[in-house]
C-alpha positions in Angstrom: 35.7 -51.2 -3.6 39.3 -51.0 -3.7 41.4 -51.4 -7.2 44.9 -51.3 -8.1 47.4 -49.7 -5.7 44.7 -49.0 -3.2 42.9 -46.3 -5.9 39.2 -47.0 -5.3 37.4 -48.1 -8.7 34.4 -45.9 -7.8 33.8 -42.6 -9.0 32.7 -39.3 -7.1 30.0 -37.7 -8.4 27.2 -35.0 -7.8 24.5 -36.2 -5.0 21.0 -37.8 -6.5 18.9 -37.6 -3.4 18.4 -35.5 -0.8 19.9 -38.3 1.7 23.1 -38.5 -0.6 23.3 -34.6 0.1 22.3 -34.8 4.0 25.4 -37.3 3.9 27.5 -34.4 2.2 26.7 -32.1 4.8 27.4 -33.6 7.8 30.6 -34.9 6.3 31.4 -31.1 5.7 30.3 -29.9 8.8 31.9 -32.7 10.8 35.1 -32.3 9.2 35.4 -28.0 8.5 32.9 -26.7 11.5 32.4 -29.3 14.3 31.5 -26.4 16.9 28.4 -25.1 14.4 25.1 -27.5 14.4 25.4 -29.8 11.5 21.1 -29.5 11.0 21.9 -26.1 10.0 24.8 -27.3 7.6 22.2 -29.7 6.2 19.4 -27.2 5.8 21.6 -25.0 4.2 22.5 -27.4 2.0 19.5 -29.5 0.9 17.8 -25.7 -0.2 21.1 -25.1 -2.5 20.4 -28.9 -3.6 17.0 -28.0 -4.6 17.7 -25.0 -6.3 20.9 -25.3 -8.4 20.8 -29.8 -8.1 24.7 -29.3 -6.6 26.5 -30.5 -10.2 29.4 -29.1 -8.6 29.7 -31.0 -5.2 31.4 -34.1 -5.8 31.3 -37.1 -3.6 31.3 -40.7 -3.1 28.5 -42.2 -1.0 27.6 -45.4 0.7 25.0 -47.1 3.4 26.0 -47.5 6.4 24.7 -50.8 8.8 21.8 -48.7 9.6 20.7 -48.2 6.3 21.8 -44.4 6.3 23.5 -42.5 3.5 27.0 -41.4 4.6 29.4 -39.3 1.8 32.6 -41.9 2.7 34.7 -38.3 1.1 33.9 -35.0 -0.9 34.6 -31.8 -2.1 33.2 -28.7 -3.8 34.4 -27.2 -7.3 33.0 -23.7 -7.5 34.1 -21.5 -10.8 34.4 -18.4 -10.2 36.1 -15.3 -12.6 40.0 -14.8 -11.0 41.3 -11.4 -11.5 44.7 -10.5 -13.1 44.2 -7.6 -14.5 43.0 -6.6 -16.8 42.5 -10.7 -17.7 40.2 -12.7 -15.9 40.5 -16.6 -15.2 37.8 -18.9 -15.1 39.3 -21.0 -11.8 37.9 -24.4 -10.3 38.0 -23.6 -7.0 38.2 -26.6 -4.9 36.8 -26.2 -1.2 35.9 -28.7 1.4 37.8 -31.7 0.3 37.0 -34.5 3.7 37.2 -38.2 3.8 34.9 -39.8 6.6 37.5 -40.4 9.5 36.3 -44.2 9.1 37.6 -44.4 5.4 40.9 -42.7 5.1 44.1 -44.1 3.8 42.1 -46.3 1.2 42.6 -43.9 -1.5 39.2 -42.0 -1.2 40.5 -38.4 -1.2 42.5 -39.2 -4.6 39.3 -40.0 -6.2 37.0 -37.5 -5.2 39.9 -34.9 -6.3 40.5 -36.6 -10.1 36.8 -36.0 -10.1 37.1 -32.5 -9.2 40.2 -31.7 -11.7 38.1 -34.1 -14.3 34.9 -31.5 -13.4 36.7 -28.0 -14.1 38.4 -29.4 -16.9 35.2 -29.9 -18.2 33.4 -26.4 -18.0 36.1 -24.6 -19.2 38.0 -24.0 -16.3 41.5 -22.0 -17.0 43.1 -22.8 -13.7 42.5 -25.1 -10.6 42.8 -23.5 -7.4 43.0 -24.7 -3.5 44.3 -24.3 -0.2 45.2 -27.5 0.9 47.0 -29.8 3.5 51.1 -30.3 3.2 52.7 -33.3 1.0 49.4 -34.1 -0.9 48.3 -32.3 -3.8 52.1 -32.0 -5.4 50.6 -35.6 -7.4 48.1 -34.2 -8.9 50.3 -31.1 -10.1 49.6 -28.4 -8.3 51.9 -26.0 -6.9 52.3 -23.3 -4.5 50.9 -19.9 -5.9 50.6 -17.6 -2.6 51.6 -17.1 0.9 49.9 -14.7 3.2 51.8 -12.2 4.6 50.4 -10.6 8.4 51.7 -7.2 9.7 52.2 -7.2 13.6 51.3 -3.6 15.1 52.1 -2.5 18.7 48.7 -2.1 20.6 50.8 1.2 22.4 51.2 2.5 18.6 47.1 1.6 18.0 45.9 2.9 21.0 48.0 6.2 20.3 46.7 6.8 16.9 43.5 9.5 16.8 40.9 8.0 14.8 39.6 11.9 13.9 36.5 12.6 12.7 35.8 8.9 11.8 33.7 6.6 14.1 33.5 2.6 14.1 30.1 0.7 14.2 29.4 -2.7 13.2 28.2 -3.8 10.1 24.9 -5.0 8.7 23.5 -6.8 5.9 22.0 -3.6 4.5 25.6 -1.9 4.5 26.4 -4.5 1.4 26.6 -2.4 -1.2 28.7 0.1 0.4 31.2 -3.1 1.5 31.2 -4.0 -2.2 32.3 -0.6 -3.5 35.1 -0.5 -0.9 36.1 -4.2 -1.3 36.2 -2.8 -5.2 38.4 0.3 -4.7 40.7 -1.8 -2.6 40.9 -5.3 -3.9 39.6 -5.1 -7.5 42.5 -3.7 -9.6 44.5 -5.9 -7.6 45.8 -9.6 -9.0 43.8 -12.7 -6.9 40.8 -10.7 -6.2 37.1 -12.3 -7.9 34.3 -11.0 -9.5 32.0 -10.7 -6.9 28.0 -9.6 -6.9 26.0 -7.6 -5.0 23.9 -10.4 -4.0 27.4 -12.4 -3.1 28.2 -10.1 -0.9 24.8 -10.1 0.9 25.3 -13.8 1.1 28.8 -13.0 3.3 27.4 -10.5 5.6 24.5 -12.6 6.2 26.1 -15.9 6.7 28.9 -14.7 9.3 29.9 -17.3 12.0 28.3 -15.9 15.3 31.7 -15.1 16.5 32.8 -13.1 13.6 31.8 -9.1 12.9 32.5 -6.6 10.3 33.3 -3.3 11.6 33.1 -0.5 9.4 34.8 3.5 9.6 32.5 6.1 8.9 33.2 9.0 7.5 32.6 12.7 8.6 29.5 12.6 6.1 28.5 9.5 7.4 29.8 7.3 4.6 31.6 3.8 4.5 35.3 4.4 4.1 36.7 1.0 5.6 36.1 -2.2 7.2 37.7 -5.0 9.7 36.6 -8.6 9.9 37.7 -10.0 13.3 37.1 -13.3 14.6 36.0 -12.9 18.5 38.2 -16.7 19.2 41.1 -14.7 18.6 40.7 -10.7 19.2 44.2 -9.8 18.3 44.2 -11.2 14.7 42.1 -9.4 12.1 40.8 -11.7 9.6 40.5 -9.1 6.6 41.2 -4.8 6.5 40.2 -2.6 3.8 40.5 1.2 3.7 40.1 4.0 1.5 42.1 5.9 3.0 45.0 6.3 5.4 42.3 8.1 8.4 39.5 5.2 7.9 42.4 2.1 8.3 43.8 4.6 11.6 39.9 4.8 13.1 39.9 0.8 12.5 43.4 0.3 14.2 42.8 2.5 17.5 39.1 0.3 17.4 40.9 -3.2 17.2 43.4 -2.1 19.4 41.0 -0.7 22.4 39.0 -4.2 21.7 41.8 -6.5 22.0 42.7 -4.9 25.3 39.2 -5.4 26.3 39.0 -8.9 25.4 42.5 -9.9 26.8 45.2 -7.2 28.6 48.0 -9.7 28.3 48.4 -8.8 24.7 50.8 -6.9 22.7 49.8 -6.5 19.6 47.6 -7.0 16.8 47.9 -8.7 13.6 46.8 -7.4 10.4 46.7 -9.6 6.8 47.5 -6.8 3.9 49.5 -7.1 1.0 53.2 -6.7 1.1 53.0 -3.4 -1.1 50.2 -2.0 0.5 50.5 1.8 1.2 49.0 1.3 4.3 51.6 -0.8 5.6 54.3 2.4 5.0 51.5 4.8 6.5 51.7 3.6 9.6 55.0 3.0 10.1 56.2 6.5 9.0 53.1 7.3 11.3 54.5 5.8 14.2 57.6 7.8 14.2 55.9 10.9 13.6 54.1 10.7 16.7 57.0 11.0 18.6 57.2 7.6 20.6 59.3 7.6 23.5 63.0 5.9 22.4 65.1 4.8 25.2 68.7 3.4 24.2 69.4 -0.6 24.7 65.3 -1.4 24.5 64.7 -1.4 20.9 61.3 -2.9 21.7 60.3 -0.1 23.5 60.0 1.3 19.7 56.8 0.9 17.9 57.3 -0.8 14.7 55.5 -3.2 12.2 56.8 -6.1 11.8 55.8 -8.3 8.3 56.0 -11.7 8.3 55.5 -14.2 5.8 55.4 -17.9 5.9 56.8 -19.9 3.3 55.3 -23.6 3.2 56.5 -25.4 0.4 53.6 -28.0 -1.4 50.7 -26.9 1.2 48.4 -23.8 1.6 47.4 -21.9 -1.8 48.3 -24.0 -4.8 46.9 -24.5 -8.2 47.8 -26.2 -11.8 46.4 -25.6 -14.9 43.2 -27.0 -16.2 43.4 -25.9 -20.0 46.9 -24.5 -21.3 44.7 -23.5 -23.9 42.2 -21.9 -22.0 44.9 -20.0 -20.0 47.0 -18.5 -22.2 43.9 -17.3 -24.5 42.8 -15.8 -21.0 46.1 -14.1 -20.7 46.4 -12.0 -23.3 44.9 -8.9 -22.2 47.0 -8.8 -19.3 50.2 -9.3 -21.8 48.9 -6.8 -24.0 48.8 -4.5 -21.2 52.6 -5.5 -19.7 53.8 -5.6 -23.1 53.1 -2.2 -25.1 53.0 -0.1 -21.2 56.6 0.8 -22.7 58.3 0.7 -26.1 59.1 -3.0 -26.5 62.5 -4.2 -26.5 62.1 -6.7 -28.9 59.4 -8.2 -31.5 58.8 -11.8 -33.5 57.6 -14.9 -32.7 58.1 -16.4 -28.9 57.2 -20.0 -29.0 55.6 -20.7 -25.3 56.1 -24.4 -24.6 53.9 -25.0 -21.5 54.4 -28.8 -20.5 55.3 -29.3 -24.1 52.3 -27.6 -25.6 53.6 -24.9 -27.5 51.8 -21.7 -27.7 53.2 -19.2 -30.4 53.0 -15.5 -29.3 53.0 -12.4 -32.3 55.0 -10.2 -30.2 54.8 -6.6 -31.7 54.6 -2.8 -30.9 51.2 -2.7 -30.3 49.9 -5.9 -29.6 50.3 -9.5 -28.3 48.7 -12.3 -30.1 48.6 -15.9 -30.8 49.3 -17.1 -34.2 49.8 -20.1 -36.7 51.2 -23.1 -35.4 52.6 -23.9 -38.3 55.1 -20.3 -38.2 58.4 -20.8 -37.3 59.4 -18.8 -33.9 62.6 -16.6 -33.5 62.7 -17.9 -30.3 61.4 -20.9 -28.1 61.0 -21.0 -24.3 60.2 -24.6 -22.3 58.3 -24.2 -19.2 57.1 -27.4 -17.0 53.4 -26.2 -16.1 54.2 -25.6 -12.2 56.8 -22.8 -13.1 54.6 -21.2 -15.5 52.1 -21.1 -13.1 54.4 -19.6 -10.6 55.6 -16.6 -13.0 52.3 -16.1 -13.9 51.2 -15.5 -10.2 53.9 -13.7 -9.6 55.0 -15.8 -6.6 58.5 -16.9 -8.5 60.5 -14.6 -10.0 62.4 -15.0 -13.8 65.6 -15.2 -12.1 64.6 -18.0 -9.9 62.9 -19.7 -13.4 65.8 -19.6 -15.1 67.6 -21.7 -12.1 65.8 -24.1 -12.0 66.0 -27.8 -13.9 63.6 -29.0 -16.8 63.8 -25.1 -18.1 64.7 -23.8 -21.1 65.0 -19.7 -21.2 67.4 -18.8 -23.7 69.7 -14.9 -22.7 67.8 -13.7 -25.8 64.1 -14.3 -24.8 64.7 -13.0 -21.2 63.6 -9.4 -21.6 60.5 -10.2 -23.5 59.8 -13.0 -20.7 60.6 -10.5 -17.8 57.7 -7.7 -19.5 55.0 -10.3 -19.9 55.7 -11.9 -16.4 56.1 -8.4 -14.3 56.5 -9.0 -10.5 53.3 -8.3 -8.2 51.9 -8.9 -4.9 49.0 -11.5 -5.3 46.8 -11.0 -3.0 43.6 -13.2 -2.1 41.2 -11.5 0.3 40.0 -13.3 3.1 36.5 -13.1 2.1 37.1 -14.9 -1.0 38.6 -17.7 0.8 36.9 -21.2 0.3 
């Protein structure tokens, strides 16, 4: 099986029979949920077999001395729409990559993940996009993109707040709809969000882990304002928060708080994942002060406060690399229309845009940003390596650090037209759309 420097000559492909995609299931199940029953990984996954023939799972499969199918390694490539506002990227998004515990280190994993960057390649995919183990997927060119950042809250300060005329109860699959407009108003203006349907979201609520529930804050009127995802293995962290408004996240708070005493009095605090600039992240700080908590000199910690963290990992966690230059910065333009003529432009012409030594000339003007001839010769040229235009473009680098760096080229003279089109932001990925 084995060629060249240990790279298996096989390739991965989609499963042909219902025993190549029994072997895919319990591979995934045995590898990303051992404590769920693998039948009902296999169930689930024969009917998706059935009904869409699973193009998109890739995997390489073999008998085993019993004559059974086993997947020997796999992974999933769903596309799904990326949101950078107002552009949206068609991303590969890799999920589930295993290798049978009986066939690692022989080179499996790199195989089934060419086939995966081969497969969004091929349907048009803008961007790849993972969150992956540490010192692996730097070979195949991808590159960190985003680090979650968790906000640690006092359960004193919690358990203080009045949730008001808003009550808690726990979600159901009929409250869909209303979790989809909220998940909109929260997450869907915001850069790292998806597209997400109705029927999606159905799918989420209905295919919770037993221990996980979504909790929702109703309004006076009896309408859906906000919701928490907690994970019962772990009753201080909160897996996902969204609110409409500072009173629904406060109703959610004091709930979490009161339930992670419940579940276990030794703890302190609970831990909330919400964007860096989120206004709710100030609310309850200045919140915290105003209600007049008790400050006695030489015990700081007797103060309530929020503390942020975020972990930086380099080459692990969220990572991606393009698919199609081509693809990508066609994708782009409506979001560097947007940057671009929000404010009188400082300059206009030609920016060549060499990506990886592609180059991609941009008509910058007044009102518009555009892709022209080839053949036109730029007033200025900018050289990017792929992974740092990948990182401006997510906002997860910023110019400064670009312009540090080796293998770059941005002249003083492009700089301002570079620092409009790649504006800092807080990329966010909500938990839901995790895979």
């Amino acid at each position: 099986m084995a060629g060249t420097a240990g790279i298996p000559e096989v390739e991965a492909r989609s499963p042909r029979s219902l025993g190549e995609v029994e072997g895919f299931a319990r591979l995934q199940a045995r590898t990303w949920n051992p404590r769920d029953d693998p039948d009902l990984r296999v169930s689930a996954y024969r009917q998706m077999w059935i009904e869409s023939g699973g193009e998109s799972w890739r995997g390489i499969f073999e008998h085993d001395a019993n004559g059974e199918i086993i997947c020997l390694a796999g992974c999933i490539v769903d596309q799904r729409w990326l949101r950078l506002p107002p552009a949206k990227l068609l991303a590969g998004c890799i999920g589930g990559v295993a290798t049978h515990p009986d066939f690692r280190q022989q080179g499996l994993g790199s195989a089934v993940l060419r086939s995966a960057v081969t497969y969004g390649q091929s349907r048009g995919c803008a961007v790849l996009l993972l969150d992956g183990i540490t010192n692996f997927y730097h070979r195949w060119g991808f590159v960190d993109v985003w680090d979650l950042t968790v906000h640690s809250i006092p359960l004193s300060a919690g358990i203080c707040l009045r949730p008001g005329s808003y009550g808690v109860r726990r979600a159901t699959v009929a409250d869909a709809e209303a979790l989809l407009r909220v998940y909109e108003a929260c997450y869907g203006e915001r850069p790292g969000s998806f597209d997400r349907t109705l029927a999606r979201q159905e799918r989420l609520l209905g295919q919770l882990p037993p221990q996980c529930h979504v909790w929702l804050a109703m309004g006076p009127s009896g309408g859906i304002a906000g919701y928490l995802a907690l994970d019962g293995t772990d009753p201080a962290q909160a897996l996902e928060v969204a609110a409409e408004s500072f009173d629904a996240a406060a109703a959610l708070l004091h709930f979490h708080a009161q339930t992670a005493v419940t579940e276990n009095s030794g703890l302190s605090e609970v831990r909330w994942p919400l964007p860096p600039d989120d206004p709710l992240v100030a609310e309850f700080a200045d919140a915290f002060v105003c209600a007049g908590f008790p400050y006695v000199a030489g015990e700081q910690s007797q103060w309530p406060v929020v503390r942020s963290e975020t972990v930086h990992a380099s080459d692990s966690g969220w990572m991606a690399r393009i698919a199609d230059p081509a693809v990508l910065i066609s994708a782009m333009l409506p979001r560097w229309q947007e940057l671009w003529t929000a404010v009188r432009p400082a300059w206009r012409g030609v920016l060549a845009l060499v990506v990886d030594d592609v180059a991609f000339p941009l008509a910058l003007s007044d009102t518009s940003v555009q892709l022209c001839a080839s053949g036109r010769t730029p007033d200025l040229t900018v050289r990017l390596t792929g992974q740092a235009f990948l990182q401006l473009l997510f906002g997860y680098r910023p110019l400064a650090w670009a312009i540090r760096q080796a293998r770059q080229e941005i002249p003083e003279t492009a700089r301002p037209a570079l620092a409009r089109l790649f504006a800092s932001y807080a990329f966010w990925i909500p938990r839901s759309d995790w895979f």
